[in-house]
N, C-alpha and C positions, 0 to 999 in steps of 0.2 A: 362532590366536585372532582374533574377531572384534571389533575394538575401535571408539574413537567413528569414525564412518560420514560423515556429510554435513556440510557448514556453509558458507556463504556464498561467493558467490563475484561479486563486484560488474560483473567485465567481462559485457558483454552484445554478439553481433554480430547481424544481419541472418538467418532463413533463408535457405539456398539456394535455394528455392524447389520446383514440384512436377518433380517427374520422371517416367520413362515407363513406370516401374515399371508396371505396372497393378493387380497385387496389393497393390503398398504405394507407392501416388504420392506420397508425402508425404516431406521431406525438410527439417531444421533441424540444422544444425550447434550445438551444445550452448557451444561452448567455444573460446575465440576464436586460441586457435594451432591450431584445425580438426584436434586430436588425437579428438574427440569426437562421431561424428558418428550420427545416429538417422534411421532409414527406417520410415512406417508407413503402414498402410493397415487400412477396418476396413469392417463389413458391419452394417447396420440391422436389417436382415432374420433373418441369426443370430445378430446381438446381441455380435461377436465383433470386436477389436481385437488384428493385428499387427504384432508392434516385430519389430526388427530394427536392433543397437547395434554400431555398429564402432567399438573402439577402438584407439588404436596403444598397444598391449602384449603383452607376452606373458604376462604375468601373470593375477588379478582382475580382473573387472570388476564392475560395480555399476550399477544405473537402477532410479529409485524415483519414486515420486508422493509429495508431501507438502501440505500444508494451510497453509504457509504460507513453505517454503523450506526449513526448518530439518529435523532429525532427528526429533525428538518430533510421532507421531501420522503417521509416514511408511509407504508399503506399498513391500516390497523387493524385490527380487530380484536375486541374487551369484550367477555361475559365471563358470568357465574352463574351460581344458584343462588337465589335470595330468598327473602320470606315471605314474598309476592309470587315466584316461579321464577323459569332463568330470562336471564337478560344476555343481550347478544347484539352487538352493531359494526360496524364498517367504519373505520373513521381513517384520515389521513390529518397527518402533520404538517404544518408548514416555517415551526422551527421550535427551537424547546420550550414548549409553551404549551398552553389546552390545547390536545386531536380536536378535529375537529368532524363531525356527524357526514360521511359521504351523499351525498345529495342520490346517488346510485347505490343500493345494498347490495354488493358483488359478490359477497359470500353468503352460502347458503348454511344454516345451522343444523346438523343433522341430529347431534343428538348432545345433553348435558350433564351430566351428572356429578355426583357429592357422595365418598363411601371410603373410607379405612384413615379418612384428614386428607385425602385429596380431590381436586377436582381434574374431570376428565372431559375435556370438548372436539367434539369432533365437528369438521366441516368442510365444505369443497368450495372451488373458486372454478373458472374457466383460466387456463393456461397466459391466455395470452388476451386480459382484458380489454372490455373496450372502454371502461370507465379511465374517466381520464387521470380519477383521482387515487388510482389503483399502478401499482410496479408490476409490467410483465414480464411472466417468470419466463429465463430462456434456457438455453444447453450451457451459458455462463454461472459460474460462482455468484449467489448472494445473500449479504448479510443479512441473517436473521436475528431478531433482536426479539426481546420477553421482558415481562413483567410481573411481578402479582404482589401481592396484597395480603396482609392477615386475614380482612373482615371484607364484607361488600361496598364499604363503601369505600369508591375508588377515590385515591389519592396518591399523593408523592408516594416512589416506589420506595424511597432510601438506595440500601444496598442491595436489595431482591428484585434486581435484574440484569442483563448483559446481553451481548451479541458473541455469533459464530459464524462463521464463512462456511456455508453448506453448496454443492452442484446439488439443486431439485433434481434434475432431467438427466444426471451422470454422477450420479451416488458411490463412489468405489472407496470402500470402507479401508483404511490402511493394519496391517499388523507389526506390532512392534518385534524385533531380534528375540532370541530367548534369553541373549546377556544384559540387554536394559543400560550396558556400560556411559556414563556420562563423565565430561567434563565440568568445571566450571571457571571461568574467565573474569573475575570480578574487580572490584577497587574493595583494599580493604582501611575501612574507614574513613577514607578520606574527607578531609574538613575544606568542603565545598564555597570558593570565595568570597566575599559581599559583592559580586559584579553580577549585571547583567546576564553576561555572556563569558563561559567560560569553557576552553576544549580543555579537557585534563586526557593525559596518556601515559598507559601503563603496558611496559614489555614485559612477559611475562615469559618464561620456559617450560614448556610443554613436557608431559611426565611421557619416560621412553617407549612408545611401543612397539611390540613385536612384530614390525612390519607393517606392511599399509593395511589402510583399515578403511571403513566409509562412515562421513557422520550425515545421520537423516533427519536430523529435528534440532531445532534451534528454541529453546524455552528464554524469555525475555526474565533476568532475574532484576525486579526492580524495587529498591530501599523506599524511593520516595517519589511521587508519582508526580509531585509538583513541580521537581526539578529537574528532571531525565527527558531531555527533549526527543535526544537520540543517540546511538552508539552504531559504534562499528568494529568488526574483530578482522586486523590485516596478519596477514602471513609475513613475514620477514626474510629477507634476502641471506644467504650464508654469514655475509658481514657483519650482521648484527649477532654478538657472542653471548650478549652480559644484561642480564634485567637494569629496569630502568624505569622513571618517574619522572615525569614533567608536562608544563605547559605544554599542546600541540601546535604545532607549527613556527618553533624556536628554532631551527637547527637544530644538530647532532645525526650520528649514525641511525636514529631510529625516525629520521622521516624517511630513511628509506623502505620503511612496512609500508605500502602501499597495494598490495592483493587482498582483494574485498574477501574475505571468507563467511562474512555472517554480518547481517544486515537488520538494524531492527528500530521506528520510528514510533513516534505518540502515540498512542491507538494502535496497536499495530498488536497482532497476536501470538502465538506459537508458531512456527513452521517447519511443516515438516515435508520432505520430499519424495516424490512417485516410491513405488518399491523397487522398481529396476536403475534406480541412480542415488549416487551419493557423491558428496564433496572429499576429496579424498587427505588423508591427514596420518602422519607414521611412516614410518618407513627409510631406509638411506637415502630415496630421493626426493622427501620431499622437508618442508622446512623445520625448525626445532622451536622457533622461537613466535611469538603471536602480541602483536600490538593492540590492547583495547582503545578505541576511544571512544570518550562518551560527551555528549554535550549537554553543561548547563545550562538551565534555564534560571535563573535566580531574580523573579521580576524586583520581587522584594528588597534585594540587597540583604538577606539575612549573614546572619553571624554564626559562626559555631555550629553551621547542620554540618552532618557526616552522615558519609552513603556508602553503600557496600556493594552499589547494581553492579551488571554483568548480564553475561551471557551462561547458557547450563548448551552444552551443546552432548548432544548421545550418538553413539559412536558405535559401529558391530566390526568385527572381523571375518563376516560373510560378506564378502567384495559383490557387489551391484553391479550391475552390466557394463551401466556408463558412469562415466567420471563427468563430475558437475563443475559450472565455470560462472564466473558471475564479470559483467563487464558493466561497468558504470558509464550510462552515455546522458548527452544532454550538453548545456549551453557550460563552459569554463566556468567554474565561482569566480577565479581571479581575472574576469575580464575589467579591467580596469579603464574608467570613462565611460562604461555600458549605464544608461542610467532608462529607470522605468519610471514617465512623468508622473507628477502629483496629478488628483480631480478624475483620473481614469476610470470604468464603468466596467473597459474591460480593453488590458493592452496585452498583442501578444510577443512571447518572444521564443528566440527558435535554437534549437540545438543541433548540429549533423554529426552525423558516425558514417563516415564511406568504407564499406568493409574492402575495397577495392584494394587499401593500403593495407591491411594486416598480412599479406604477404614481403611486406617493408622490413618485418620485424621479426618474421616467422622462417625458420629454415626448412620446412614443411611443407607441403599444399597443403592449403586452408578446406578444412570439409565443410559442406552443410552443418548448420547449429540448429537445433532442436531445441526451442524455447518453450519451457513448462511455465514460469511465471514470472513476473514484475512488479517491484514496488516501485512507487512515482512520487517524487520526493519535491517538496515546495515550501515556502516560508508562510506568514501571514496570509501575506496578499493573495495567493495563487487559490485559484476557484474553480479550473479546468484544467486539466493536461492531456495530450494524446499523442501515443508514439505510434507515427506512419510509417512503411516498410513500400521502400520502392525497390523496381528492378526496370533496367533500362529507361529510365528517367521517366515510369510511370507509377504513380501508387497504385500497389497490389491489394495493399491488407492494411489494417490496423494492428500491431502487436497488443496495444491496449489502449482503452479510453476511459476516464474518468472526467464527466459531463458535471459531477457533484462534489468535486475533491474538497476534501474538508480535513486540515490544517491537523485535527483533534483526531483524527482517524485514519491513521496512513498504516497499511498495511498493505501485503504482497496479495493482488489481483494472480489465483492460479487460475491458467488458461483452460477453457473449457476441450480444445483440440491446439493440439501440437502446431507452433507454428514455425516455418522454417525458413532462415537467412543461407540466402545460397553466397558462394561469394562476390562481391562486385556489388551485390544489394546497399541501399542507403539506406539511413535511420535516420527521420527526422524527431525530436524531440520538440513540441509545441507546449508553453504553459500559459495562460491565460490569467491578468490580474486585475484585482480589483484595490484602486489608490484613491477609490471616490470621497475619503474620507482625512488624505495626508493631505498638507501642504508643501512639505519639499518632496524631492524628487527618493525615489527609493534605486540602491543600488547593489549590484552582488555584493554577498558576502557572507560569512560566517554568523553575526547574530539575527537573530528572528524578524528581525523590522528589515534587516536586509534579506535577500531575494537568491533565490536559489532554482534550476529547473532540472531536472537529473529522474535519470529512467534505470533504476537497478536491474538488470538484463540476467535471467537465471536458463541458463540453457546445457545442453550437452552435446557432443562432447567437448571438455576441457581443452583450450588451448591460452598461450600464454598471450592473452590480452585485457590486460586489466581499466583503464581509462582507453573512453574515447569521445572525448569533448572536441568541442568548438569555440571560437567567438569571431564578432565580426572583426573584418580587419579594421580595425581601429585608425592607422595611419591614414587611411581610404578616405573613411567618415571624416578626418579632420580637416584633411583637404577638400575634399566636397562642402566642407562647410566655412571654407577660409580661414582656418585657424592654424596653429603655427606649432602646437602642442598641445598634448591632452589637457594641461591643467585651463588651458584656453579652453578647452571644449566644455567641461565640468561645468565653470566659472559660468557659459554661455546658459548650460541648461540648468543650472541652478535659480537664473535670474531669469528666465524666461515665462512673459506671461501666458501660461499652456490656454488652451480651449480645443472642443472637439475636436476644430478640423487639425489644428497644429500638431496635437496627439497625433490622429490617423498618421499625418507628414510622418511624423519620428517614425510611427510601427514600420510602415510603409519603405522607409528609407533605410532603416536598420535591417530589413529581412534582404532589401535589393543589395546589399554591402557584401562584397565577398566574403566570406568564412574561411577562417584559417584554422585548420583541422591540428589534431596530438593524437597520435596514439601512443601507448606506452606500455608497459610491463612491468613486473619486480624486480627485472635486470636491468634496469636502467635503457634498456633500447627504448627508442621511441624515434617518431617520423612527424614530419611536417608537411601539411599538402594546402592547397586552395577547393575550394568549392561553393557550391551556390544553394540556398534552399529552394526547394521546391515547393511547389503549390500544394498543400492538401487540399482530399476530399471533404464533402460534409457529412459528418459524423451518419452513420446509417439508421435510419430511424425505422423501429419496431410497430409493423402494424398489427391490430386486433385482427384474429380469427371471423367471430362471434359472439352472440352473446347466449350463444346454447339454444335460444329460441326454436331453430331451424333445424336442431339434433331432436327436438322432441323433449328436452329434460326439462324444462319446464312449463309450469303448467299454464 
C-alpha cells in the first residue's frame, strides 16, 4: 500500500556541481547525508528531460515535482526492483494522502537497476507535458521532492524523504569562499510561553570585523520545528548601544531594528545568494548591533519548552559586485478595521509599493533594482499570492506567483531571470484566502488565525528602503459606509450576515478605497502618499508543446 508520500525536509546542501555526463551534465545531491543523489540532462529541440535517481536502498524509490514542497498537487513517479522485476508508474497527489495512478504514463522508463545497496533509475518525460496530471517543467525554480523505502513494499516514508528547490532548464551550481567564515544569531534557551502566539526579541552585538565583508547564505538554525513559525534578523540604527531581551513589539529603543537582513518562514530552506552579490555586514559604515525575532507557534499552550533557533549566517571578505537589499512590501499587518469575511472560497486582498516615492526619503537618484528573489509570506488562510510590477499604470510582468501557496512551505521563490524595477514602477501585492471554514471574520495581525499579505523583495543594488506597505484608507471606508468610527465599522462586519454576493461587495469595495502608502528606513524617514490598486492580469498559463508523438520518439 501506498500511503502518505512527501513532507518537508528543512536540511538543504550545495549541488555537486556539472559533471561530464554529456547526456545528463547536471548533478545535485537532494539530501544532505548524500543517500539521494539526481543526474539530468534535457534537449530544447525534442522538448525532452532525463533524470536519472540513485538512491542507497534496496527498496522504493520516489522523485516527484511539486508546487510548493508538500504532497498536494505533486507529479510522481515510484519504482524499484522487486522479485517479480522492476515496477515503475506515474502517479499524481492531490493531497497528503495515497498518489494516485495517472490515468496518462508520461514518463518513460529507461532503465532499473539494484547493485552495491543502491538503486539506480533512470527515465525521461517531455519538457513541457500535456498530461494534465503532470507539473511542466519551465526556465523557473522547482521543488523537487523524493522518497524511499528499506524494502519494496511501498509505504509511509518516515524520515527518508524531503525536498530541494532545483532550476531544471538553468542549473548554476554555486561555489562556496574558501574561508566558510559564519555567524550565528540564536536565542539561548529560552523558555517559550504557554501562549498561542508569541514574538520574543533578542539584540544581540555583532563580533568586530575587519571591515565590510558580504554574507551569501542564510542556514535556518531550528531547536523545534513545532514551534518556530518564523524569524527575522534586523540591523539596528547607531542608537541602539546595549543587548537586550524581550517581548516584540513593547516599546523601548530596540523597536527601532527594523532592516530586514535575513528572512526565514515554515518550510522554508537554506538560502543562499548569486556569486556576484552579497548582503553587506562589518565595517565603520555599517551597523554593530542585530535584532533576532522569532515567532511562536505554541498551539498546545505547553510549559517549560526551551529553544535555541536562530539563524547561522556565512560571511567572506571577497567583496561581490553588488550589495543586496531586502524590502518588505505588501498590505500594513497594523491595518486596523481591515477585516477578511467568514464562509469565503476565495477573498482577495491587496497591497501597493509606489517606488515613485523612494526619492521622498532618498538623497540620491533611485537606480534600477535587480530582483533575484522573493519569499511571499501569509497566515492560515492565504492559498494564493502574486506580486504584479506595473509601469505607467500598466502590468508589465509578474515579479512572482504562487497559484499553490501553502502555509507549511514558504520559502524564497529564486527568480529564473532577473527582473527589474525601474523607478516610478508600482508593486502590487495580491493574496488570495480561503475562510470557508471560520465563522467570524478574520483580521490582520501577528497570530496565525490572523492574516497577514507581505512580499519579501531580495534585489540589488542596496538602497535605504526597508518597508513599503499599504492599507486602505480606512477613514474613506467608514464614511462610505456611514459610520462614525472604526470601532462602528468592526462592530458592523463582525455582525453581518456574509454570502457570496455580500463577500464579492466587501473585496470589490475594499480594493476601490484609496491606499494610503509608508515607506520607511532604519533612520526613521519615512513618507506618506495616496494611491490606487490596479487591475491585474491573469496569471499566465503554460501550454504543452507535445506529446513526442510527432518528434518520432515514440513508437
Amino acid at each position: 500500500m501506498i500511503h502518505i508520500f512527501f513532507s518537508l525536509l528543512l536540511a538543504w546542501t550545495p549541488g555537486t556541481g556539472a559533471q561530464q555526463d554529456t547526456l545528463m551534465p547536471f548533478m545535485a545531491q537532494l539530501d544532505p547525508e548524500n543517500n539521494v543523489n539526481l543526474k539530468w540532462g534535457f534537449s530544447d529541440v525534442q522538448d525532452t528531460i532525463t533524470f536519472q535517481l540513485t538512491v542507497k536502498t534496496t527498496g522504493w524509490v520516489g522523485f516527484g515535482l511539486s508546487p510548493n514542497g508538500g504532497m498536494a498537487g505533486a507529479d510522481i513517479v515510484i519504482g524499484g526492483v522487486g522479485q517479480d522485476g522492476n515496477y515503475f508508474k506515474d502517479y499524481h497527489a492531490t493531497g497528503n494522502s495515497f498518489p494516485l495512478v495517472d490515468e496518462k504514463q508520461s514518463y518513460t522508463l529507461l532503465s532499473l537497476t539494484e547493485a552495491d545497496g543502491q538503486t539506480t533509475m533512470t527515465f525521461w518525460r517531455s519538457i513541457q507535458s500535456c498530461d494534465q496530471e503532470d507539473i511542466h517543467i519551465t526556465d523557473s525554480p522547482v521543488k523537487l521532492i523524493y522518497a524511499y523505502g528499506k524494502t519494496d513494499g511501498i509505504g509511509y516514508h518516515s524520515r527518508t524523504r524531503g525536498t530541494k528547490e532545483v532550476n531544471l532548464l538553468k542549473f548554476m551550481p554555486r561555489s562556496s569562499p574558501r574561508d566558510g567564515n559564519y555567524l550565528d544569531f540564536v536565542m539561548d534557551n529560552f523558555i517559550v510561553p504557554a501562549e498561542h502566539t508569541y514574538y520574543n526579541c533578542k539584540v544581540m552585538k555583532m563580533p568586530k570585523l575587519n571591515g565590510k565583508h558580504h554574507m551569501y547564505r542564510v542556514e535556518p538554525v531550528i531547536k523545534n520545528l513545532d514551534l518556530v513559525h518564523h524569524m527575522l534578523l534586523y540591523s539596528c540604527p547607531l542608537s541602539v548601544v546595549q543587548i537586550n531581551e524581550q517581548q516584540c513589539y513593547t516599546g523601548g529603543p530596540w523597536a527601532d531594528c527594523f532592516k530586514v537582513v535575513a528572512v526565514w518562514a515554515v518550510g522554508g530552506l537554506a538560502f543562499e545568494l548569486p556569486e556576484n552579490a552579497g548582503i553587506p555586514i562589518g565595517g565603520q559604515d555599517y551597523d554593530e548591533f542585530y535584532r533576532l525575532e522569532i515567532h511562536y507557534n505554541n498551539l498546545a499552550q505547553e510549559t517549560g519548552r526551551r529553544d535555541s533557533s536562530g539563524m547561522r549566517l556565512y560571511y567572506t571578505d571577497q567583496l561581490r559586485q553588488h550589495d543586496v537589499g531586502i524590502i518588505d512590501a505588501g498590505l500594513m499587518v497594523s491595518s486596523w478595521g481591515y477585516a477578511i469575511p467568514p464562509t469565503a472560497s476565495a477573498f482577495r486582498s491587496y497591497g501597493l509599493c509606489n517606488t515613485s516615492h523612494f526619492s521622498d526619503i532618498l538623497p540620491d537618484p533611485v537606480p534600477d533594482l535587480s530582483v533575484i528573489s522573493i519569499l511571499l509570506h501569509t497566515h492560515l488562510a492565504g492559498r494564493k499570492v502574486r506580486v504584479g510590477l506595473f509601469r505607467n499604470g500598466t502590468q508589465i510582468d509578474f515579479l512572482a506567483v504562487d497559484e499553490n501557496y501553502n502555509f507549511e512551505m514558504q520559502g524564497f521563490i529564486n527568480l529564473a531571470t532577473i527582473k527589474t524595477i525601474k523607478p516610478g514602477d508600482e508593486i502590487v501585492v495580491e493574496c488570495t484566502y480561503n475562510t470557508a471554514t471560520r465563522e467570524g471574520i478574520t483580521q490582520l495581525g501577528l497570530a496565525t488565525t490572523d492574516e497577514m499579505c507581505l512580499a519579501f523583495i531580495i534585489y540589488y543594488p542596496a538602497i535605504s528602503v526597508d518597508h513599503c506597505w499599504s492599507q486602505p484608507n480606512m477613514h474613506a471606508y467608514t464614511a462610505m459606509m456611514g459610520k462614525t468610527d472604526y470601532q462602528g465599522i468592526v462592530e458592523m462586519l463582525k455582525t453581518k450576515a456574509w454570502d457570496q454576493v455580500s463577500i464579492a461587495v466587501h473585496e470589490a469595495t475594499m480594493k476601490k478605497v484609496p491606499q494610503i502608502g509608508v515607506i520607511s528606513n532604519e533612520h526613521n524617514n519615512y513618507t506618506l502618499y495616496e494611491g490606487n490598486i490596479l487591475n491585474m492580469m491573469a496569471t499566465p498559463s503554460v501550454s504543452c508543446r507535445s506529446d513526442l508523438t510527432d518528434l518520432g520518439l515514440k513508437s
